[in-house]
VODREN-512164 format. One line per 5 residues: number of its first residue (from 1); their letters; for each residue x, y, z of C-alpha. Coordinates in Angstrom, 1 decimal. Layout:
NUM	a	X Y Z  ...;
***
This chain:
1	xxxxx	0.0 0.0 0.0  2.7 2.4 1.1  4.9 1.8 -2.4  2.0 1.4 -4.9  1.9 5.2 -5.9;
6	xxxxx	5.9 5.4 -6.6  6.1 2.2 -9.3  2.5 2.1 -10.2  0.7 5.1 -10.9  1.4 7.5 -13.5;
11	xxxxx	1.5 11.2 -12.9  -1.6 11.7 -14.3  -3.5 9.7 -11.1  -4.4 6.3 -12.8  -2.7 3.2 -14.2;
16	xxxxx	-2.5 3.8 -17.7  -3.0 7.5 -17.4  -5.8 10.5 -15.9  -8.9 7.6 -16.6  -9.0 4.6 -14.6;
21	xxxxx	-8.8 1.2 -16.1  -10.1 -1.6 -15.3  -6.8 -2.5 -13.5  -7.9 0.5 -11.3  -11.6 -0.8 -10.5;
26	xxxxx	-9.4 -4.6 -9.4  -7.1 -2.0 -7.3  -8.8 0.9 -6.0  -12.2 -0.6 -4.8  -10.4 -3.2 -2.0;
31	xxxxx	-8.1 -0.3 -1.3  -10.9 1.6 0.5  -12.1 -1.2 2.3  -8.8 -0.6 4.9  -10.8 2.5 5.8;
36	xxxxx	-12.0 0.0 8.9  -8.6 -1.5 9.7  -8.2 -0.4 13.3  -5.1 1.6 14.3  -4.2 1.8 10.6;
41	xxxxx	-3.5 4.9 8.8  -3.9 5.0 4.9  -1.0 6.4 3.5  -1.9 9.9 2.2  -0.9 9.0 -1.7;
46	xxxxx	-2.7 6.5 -1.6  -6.0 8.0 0.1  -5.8 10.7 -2.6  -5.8 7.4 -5.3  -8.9 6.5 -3.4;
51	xxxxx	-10.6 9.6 -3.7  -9.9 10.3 -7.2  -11.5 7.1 -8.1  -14.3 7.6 -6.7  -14.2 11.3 -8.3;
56	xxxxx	-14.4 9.5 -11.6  -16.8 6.3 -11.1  -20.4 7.0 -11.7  -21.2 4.1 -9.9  -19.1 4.6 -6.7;
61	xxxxx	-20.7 6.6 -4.6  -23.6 3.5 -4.6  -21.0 1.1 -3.3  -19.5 3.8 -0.8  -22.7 6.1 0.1;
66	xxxxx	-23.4 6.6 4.0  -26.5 4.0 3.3  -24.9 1.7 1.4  -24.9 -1.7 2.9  -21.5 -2.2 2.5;
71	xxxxx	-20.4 0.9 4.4  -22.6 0.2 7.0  -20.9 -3.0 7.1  -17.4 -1.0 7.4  -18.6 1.3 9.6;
76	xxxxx	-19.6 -1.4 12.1  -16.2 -3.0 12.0  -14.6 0.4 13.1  -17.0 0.3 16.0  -16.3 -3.0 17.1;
81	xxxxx	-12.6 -2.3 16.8  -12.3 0.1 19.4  -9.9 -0.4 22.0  -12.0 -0.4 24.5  -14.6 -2.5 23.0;
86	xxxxx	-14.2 -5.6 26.1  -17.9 -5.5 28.1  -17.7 -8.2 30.9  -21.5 -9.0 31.5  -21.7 -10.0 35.5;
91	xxxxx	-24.1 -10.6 38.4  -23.1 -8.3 40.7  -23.7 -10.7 43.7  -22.1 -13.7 41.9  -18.6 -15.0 42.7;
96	xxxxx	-18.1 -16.6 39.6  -18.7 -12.5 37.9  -16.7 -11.0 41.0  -13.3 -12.9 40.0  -13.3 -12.5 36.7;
101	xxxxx	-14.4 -8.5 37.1  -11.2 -8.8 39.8  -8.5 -10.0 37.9  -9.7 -7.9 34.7  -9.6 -4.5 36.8;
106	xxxxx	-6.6 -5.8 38.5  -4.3 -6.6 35.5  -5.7 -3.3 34.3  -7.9 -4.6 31.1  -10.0 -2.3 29.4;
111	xxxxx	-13.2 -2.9 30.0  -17.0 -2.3 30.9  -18.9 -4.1 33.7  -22.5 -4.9 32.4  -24.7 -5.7 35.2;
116	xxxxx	-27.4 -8.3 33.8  -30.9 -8.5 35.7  -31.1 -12.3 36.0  -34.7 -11.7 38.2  -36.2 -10.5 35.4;
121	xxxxx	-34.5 -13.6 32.8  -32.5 -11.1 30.4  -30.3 -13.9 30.4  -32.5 -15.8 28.3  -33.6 -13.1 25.9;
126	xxxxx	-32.2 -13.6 22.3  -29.9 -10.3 22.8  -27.7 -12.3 25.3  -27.8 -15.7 24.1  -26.2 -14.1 20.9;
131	xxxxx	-23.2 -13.7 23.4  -23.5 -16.7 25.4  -25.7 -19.5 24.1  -25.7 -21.4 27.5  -27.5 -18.3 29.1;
136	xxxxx	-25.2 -18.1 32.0  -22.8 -15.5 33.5  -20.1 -14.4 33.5  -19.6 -13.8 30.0  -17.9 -11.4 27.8;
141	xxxxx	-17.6 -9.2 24.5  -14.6 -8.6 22.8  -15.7 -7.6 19.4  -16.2 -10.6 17.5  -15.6 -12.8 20.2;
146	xxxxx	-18.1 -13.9 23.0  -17.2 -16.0 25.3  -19.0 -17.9 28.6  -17.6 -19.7 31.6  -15.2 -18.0 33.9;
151	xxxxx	-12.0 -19.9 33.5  -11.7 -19.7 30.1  -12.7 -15.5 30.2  -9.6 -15.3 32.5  -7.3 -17.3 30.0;
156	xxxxx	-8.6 -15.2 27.1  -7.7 -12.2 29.1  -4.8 -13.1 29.7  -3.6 -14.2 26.5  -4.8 -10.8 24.4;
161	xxxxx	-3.2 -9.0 26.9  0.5 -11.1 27.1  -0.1 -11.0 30.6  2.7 -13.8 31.0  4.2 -14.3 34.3;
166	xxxxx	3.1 -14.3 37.0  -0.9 -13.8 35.8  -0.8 -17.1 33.2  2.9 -18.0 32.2  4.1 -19.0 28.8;
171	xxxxx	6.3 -21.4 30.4  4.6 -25.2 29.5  4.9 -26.6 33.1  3.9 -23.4 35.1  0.9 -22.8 32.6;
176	xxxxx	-0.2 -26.6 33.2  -0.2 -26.3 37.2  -2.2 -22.8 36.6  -4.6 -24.5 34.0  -4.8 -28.1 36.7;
181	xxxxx	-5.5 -26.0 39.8  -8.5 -24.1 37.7  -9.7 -27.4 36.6  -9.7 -28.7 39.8  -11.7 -25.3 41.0;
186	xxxxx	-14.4 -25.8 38.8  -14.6 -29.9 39.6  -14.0 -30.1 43.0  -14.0 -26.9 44.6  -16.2 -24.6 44.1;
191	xxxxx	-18.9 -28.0 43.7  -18.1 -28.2 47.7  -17.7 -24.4 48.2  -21.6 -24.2 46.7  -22.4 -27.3 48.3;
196	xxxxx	-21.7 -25.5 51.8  -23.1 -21.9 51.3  -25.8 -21.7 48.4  -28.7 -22.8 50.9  -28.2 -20.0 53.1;
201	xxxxx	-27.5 -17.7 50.4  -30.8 -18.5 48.8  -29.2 -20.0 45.7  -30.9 -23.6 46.2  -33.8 -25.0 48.1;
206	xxxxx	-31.5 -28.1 49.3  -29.8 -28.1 52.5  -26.8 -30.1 52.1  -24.4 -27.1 54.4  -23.5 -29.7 57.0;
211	xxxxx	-22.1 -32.1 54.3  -21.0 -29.4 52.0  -18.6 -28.0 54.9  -17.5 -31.0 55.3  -16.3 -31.7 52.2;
216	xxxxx	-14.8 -27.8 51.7  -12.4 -28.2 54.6  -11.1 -31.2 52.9  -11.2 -29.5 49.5  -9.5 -26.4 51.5;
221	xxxxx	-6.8 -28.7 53.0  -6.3 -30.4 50.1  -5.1 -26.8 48.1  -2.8 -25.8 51.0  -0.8 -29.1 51.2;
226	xxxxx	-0.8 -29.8 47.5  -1.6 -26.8 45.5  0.8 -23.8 47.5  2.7 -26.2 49.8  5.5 -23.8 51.0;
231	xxxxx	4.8 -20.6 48.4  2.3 -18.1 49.1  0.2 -18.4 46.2  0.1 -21.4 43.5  3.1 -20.1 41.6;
236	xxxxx	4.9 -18.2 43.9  5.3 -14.7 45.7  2.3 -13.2 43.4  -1.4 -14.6 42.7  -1.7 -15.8 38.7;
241	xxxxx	-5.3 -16.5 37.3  -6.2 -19.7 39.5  -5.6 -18.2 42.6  -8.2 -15.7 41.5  -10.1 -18.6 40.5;
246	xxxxx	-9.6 -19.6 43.9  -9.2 -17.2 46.5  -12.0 -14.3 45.4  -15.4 -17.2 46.1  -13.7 -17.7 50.0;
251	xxxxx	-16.0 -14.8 50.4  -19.0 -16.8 50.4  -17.9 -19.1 53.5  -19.2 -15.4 55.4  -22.7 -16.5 55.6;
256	xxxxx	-21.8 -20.1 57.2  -22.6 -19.9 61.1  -19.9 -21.4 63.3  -17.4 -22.2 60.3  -14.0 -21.6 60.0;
261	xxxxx	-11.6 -21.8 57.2  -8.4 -24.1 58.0  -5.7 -22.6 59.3  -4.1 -22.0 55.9  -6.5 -21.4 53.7;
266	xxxxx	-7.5 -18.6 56.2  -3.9 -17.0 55.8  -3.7 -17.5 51.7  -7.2 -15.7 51.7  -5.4 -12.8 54.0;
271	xxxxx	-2.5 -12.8 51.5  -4.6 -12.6 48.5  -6.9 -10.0 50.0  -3.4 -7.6 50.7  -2.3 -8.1 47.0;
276	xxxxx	-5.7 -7.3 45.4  -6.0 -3.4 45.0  -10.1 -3.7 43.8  -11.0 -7.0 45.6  -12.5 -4.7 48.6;
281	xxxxx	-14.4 -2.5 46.1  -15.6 -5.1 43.4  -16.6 -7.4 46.0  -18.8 -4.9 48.1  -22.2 -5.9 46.9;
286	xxxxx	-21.4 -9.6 47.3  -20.7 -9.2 50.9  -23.4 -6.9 51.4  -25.6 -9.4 49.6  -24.8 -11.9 52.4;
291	xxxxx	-25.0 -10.0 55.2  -28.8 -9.7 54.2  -28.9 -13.3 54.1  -27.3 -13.5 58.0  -29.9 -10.9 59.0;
***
């Protein structure tokens, strides 16, 4: 694009001279289409090609006209395209919103929270199941791409930012312990986690606390002798993705009467809680949420 006026052109404007050819209508036509190439600037010979063309077509301003379909189709590319297109779609009172909406703000992604009224089902009208078919949260909007389930937002994330180390290394056999301790989360953890707290938060008509807590103090033991052993977090001095994953739905066990964490788990939730600089602030409806419930 940058060269094409300086070896193909001729003074007059056009391939073969000041009329274009049909060379020129091959040329010219996809050239404007980089009008909606974000962060790209059309070289200004180039532009000036583009505008003499359609000086001279008859026909162009029907392909290029503000109503046109295929500028509106351009001109909805180059809104998608901004940079900070990334909407995060949350239940404010959800843990499994709250630490993806944590890391995101944390790592300093661009983004808007979008709160999403579950009461009154907008997660099953056709406008969000465009985004996420399975009608769940979180889920998120990244131009083109739309994603649901929280582990694999976080890993998106992290990969169109480079994050790296320590947030999701590029290193095989650190990435694998990050992407085994998540997996673990979601099949182990968090299924006793929910198991212990969702009656008295209202989330499910079963009572199964007793053998819920039962189950996340063994889950909780479990991460602290095999998951952190000796570091303070699951790859070392700094939290990466899964102890996001982890740490942020600890916040729940607050509406369970008489329970404690073990001993460890309670100090890694301490630890995470210091490093997080928008845990406290993101987190705020949640706990206010379940200090209704206590009431």
């Amino acid at each position: 694009v940058s060269t094409q006026s300086t070896w193909v052109l001729t003074a007059d404007g056009f391939i073969l001279g000041g009329e274009p050819c049909i060379a020129d209508y091959a040329i010219a036509l996809p050239l404007a289409l980089l009008d909606a190439v974000p962060d790209f600037e059309i070289p200004a010979p180039t532009k000036a090609y583009i505008e003499k063309f359609k000086e001279k077509s008859a026909s162009c301003s029907e392909v290029f006209g503000e109503s046109c379909p295929l500028q509106t189709m351009l001109s909805q590319i180059k809104s998608n395209h901004k940079k900070d297109s990334m909407k995060l779609f949350r239940i404010p009172v959800s843990a499994n919103s709250i630490q993806v909406q944590v890391f995101m703000a944390d790592c300093k992604a661009d983004f808007e929270a979008v709160d999403v009224d579950v009461m009154s089902g907008a997660h099953k009208q056709p406008d969000f199941l465009e985004i996420n078919p399975l009608g769940l949260l979180p889920a998120l909007q990244d131009n083109f791409v739309k994603l649901g389930e929280s582990m694999a937002i976080m890993k998106y994330v992290a990969n169109k930012m480079a994050l790296g180390a320590p947030w999701y290394p590029e290193d095989s056999v650190a990435r694998a312990k990050v992407d085994m301790v998540m997996d673990w989360r979601s099949n182990t953890f968090y299924k006793a986690l929910s198991s212990a707290t969702y009656f008295n938060l209202g989330f499910s008509q079963d009572d199964t606390k007793d053998e819920g807590k039962a189950k996340l103090t063994e889950a909780c033991e479990f991460f602290v002798n095999h998951f952190i052993a000796a570091e303070q977090f699951v790859l070392g001095p700094e939290p990466c993705i899964a102890d996001y994953a982890v740490a942020v739905p600890l916040e729940l066990t607050a509406c369970l009467d008489g329970f404690s964490l073990p001993e460890g788990m309670q100090n890694y939730w301490d630890r995470f809680k210091a490093k997080s600089a928008n845990l406290a602030t993101i987190s705020a409806p949640m706990r206010g949420y379940i200090e209704s419930k206590k009431a």
